[in-house]
N, C-alpha and C positions, 0 to 999 in steps of 0.2 A: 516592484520588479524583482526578477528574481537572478539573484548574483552566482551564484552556485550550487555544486548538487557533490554528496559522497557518497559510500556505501561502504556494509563491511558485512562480510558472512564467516560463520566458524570455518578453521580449518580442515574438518570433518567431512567428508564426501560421501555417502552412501548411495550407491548405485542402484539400478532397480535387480541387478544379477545379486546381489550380497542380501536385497531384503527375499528373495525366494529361500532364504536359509532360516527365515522369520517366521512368515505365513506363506500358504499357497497362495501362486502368485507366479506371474513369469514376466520378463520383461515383453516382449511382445506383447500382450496382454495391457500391462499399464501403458508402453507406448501407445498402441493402437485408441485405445479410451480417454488418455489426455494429454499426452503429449511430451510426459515426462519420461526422464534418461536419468536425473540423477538428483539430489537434497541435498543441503550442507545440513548436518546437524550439531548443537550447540553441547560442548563438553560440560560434564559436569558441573565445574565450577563456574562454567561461563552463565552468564544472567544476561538477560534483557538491555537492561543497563548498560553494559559491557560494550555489546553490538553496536546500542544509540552512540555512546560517546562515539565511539570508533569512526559511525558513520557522520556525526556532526562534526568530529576535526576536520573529515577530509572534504567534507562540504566547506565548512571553513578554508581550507587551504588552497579549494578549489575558487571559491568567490574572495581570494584576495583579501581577505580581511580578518579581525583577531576575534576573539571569544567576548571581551570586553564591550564588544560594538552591538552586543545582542543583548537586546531587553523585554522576549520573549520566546519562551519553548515552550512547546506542545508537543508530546510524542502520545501517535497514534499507536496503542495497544492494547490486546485483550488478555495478553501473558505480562504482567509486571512482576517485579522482583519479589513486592510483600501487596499487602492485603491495602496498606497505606504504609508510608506517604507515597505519591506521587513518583514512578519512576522519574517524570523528570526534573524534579527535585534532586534525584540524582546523577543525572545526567550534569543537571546545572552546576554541581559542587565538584564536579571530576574537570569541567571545563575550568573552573577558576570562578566562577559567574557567581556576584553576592547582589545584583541588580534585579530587577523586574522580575517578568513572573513563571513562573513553571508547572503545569497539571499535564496529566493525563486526558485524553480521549476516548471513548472507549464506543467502535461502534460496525467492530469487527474487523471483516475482507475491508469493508467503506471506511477504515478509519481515514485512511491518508486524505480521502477525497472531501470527508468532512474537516481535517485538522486545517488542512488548506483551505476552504472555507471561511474556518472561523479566523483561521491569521488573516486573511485580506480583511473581514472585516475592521478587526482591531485594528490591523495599519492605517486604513481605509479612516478610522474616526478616528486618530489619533492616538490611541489607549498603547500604540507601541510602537519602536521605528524600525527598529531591526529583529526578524524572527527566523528560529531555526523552527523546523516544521520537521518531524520525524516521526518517520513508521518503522517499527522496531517487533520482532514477535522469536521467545521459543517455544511454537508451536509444536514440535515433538516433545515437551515436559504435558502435554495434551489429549497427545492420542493412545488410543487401547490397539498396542502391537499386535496384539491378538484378533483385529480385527481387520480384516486386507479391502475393505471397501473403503475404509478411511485412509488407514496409517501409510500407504502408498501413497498420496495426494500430497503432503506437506510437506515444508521444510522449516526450518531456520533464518533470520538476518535483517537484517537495517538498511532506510535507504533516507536522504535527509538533504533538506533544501533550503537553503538560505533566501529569506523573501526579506527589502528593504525598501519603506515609503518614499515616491517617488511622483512629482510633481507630470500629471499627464494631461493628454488633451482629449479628453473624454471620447475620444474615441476607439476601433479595433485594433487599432495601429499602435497602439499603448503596449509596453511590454509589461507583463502579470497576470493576476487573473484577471478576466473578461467578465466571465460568468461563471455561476453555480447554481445549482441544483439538485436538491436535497430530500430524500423522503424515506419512509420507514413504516411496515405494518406488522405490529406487534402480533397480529391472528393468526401469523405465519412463525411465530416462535418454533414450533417444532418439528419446521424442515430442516434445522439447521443450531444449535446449541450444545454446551456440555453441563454432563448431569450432575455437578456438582457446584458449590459456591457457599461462602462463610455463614450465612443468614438458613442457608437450605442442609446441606448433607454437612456442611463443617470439612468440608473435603475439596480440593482442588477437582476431581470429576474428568470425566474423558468426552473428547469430541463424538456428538451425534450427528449422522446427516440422515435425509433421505434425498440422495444424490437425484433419482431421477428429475422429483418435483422442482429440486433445488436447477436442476439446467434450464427446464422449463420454465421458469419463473427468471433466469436468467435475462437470458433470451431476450422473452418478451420487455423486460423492463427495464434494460439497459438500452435496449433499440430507443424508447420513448423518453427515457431522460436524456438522451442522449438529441431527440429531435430536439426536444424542451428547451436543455441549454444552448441550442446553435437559436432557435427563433427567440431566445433572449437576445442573443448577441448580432440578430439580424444577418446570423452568418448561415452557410451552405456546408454540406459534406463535403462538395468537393475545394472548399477553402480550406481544410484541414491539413497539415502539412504530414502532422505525426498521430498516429489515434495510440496512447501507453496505457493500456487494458491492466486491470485488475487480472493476474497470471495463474485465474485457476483451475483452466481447463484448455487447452487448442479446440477443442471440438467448440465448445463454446467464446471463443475469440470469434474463433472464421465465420460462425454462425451472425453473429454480431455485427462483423464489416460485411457480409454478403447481403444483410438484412436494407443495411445504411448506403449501399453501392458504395464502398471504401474497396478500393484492389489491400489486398493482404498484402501486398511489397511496401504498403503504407503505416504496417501496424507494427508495431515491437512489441515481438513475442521475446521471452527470456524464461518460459516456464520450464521447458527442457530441461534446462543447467539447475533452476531454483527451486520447481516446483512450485506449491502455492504457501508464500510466505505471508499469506493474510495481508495487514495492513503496511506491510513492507515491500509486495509484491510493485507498486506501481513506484516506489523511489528508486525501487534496483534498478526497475526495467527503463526509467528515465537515465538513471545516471549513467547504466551499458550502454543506452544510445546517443548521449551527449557527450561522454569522453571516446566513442570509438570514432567523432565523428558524422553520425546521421543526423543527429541533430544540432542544428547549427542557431546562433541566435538572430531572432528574426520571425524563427519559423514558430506556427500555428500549431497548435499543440491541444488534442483532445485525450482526456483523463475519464476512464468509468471504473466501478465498480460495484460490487451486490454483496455484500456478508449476511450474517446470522441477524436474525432481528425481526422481519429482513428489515434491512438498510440497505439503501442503493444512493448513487447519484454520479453527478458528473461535475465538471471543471472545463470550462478551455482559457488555455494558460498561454501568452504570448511568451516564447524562450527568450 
C-alpha cells in the first residue's frame, strides 16, 4: 500500500520569456505546442542525488514513518550523479539507511511507471517490506541550448513514494498497485535518445528527439496500454478516479484522455509549472495532487508514461 508521497525541485525558475534571451523562441509559441509556462532548473552544484533525498524525506515525513523502516530504494533516472555506483546508493547513505537494497532504473519518461512495478513485485514476494520508489532527473545537465525544439521541453526535479507490504484481499478494493503493464521497442531508439554515453563518444551527449514521430507513437501507445492494464484489472475508464500522466506535452495529455473518454477535469496536469521532468514528471504530478487535496485515499489512480527506448507502460495504483 502506499503510505506517502514528497517532492522537491531546484529553487531556480526559468520562464519561457527568460529562454527567448537563449534561442528563438517565444512564449506563446511553447505555450501553444505544450503547455509549458515555466522549469525549475537544477544549480550547479545541485545533483540528482540532492533532489532524491530531498523528495524521499518528505515522502517520509509525509507517510509517518522514519528512514530506518525502509529496506528498499529504487530511483528511477536517466541523469545520475556518476557513471556508477548507483544514485541510490546515494540516496540510501544521505538518509541514514545501512539496510537492504538500493540501484537505479533506467528506462527513461517510463522510469517511475516501471520503478513502481518492480517495487510491487519485490513487496509482493517478499524480497522487501518497505520501499521508497523515486523519480529523480537533472535533465537540463542534457540538453543542447542551442537547440529550441528540445531545450524548451524540460526541466528539473524529484517526486518519491513510499510503498509498504500489506496483507490484502485480493481484490480492486486493495490499496497499491492493482496492475502493471510494461513494454519497450528498441527499433524505435531513434525517435528519442542522447548522443552520447561512456561505452560510445566517452561523453555525456545531448538529448535528441524527433518530436513529431515521438507524439505519434505517443498517443497511440499509451491509449492501448493503458486499455491493457484496466482489462487486467477488470476495471473501466470510467472507475478511474485520477488519470497522473507522464507531463510531457498538454497536447498530448488531452489527446490521451479524449482518446479513453476520461473528461480532462479528471486528469493532473502539473507540466505548465514543471515541464517535462522525465522520470520525475508523474511523482510531482501525484504528490501536487495528493497534498493539494484532489487526491484523497481510496481513490483509483491511473499512471502512464512513453520515454526513449521507446518504453511505455502503465500502473493503476489504489491511493
Amino acid at each position: 500500500m502506499a503510505l506517502g508521497c514528497g517532492s522537491a525541485v531546484p529553487d531556480r525558475v526559468v520562464t519561457n520569456d527568460e529562454l527567448t534571451g537563449i534561442v528563438e523562441t517565444s512564449d506563446e509559441w511553447i505555450v501553444q505546442r505544450t503547455g509549458i509556462h515555466q522549469r525549475h532548473i537544477a544549480a550547479d552544484d545541485e545533483l540528482t542525488s540532492d533532489l532524491a533525498t530531498r523528495a524521499a524525506q518528505a515522502a517520509l515525513l509525509h507517510a509517518g514513518i522514519t528512514a530506518a523502516e525502509i529496506d528498499l530504494i529504487i530511483v528511477a533516472t536517466s541523469t545520475p550523479d556518476q557513471t556508477f555506483p548507483a544514485t541510490a546508493t546515494r540516496v540510501q547513505a544521505n538518509l541514514g539507511i545501512t539496510a537492504g537494497a538500493a540501484f537505479d532504473l533506467q528506462a527513461v519518461c517510463s522510469g517511475f511507471v516501471y520503478a513502481l512495478s518492480v517495487a510491487d513485485s519485490m513487496l509482493t514476494t517478499g524480497a522487501a517490506n518497505c520501499a521508497l520508489v523515486i523519480g529523480a532527473e537533472t535533465f537540463s545537465r542534457l540538453l543542447d541550448w542551442t537547440d529550441r525544439t528540445t531545450c524548451v521541453l524540460f526541466g528539473d526535479g524529484a517526486g518519491a513514494v513510499v510503498l509498504r507490504a500489506e496483507p490484502g484481499t485480493g481484490t480492486t478494493d486493495d490499496r497499491g498497485v492493482l496492475a502493471s503493464a510494461l513494454h519497450s521497442d528498441g527499433r524505435l531508439h531513434h525517435l528519442l535518445y542522447v548522443d552520447g554515453g561512456p561505452s560510445s563518444t566517452k561523453t555525456t551527449g545531448h538529448l535528441r528527439m524527433r518530436g513529431q514521430e515521438v507524439y505519434r507513437h505517443a498517443v497511440g501507445k499509451l491509449t492501448e496500454v493503458v486499455a491493457e492494464v484496466l482489462g487486467k484489472a477488470g476495471l473501466a475508464p470510467t472507475d478511474i478516479d485520477w488519470v497522473v500522466p507522464h507531463q510531457a506535452n498538454a497536447r498530448i495529455i488531452d489527446s490521451v484522455a479524449s482518446k479513453l473518454g476520461i473528461d480532462v477535469s479528471r486528469v493532473v496536469v502539473t507540466v505548465g509549472q514543471h515541464a517535462n521532468t522525465s522520470a520525475a514528471s508523474i511523482p510531482l504530478a501525484l504528490t501536487a495532487a495528493v497534498h493539494d487535496g484532489r487526491i484523497r485515499r481510496g481513490d483509483l489512480l491511473l499512471l502512464e508514461a512513453l520515454g526513449g527506448g521507446l518504453t511505455w507502460g502503465a500502473n493503476l495504483l489504489r491511493w
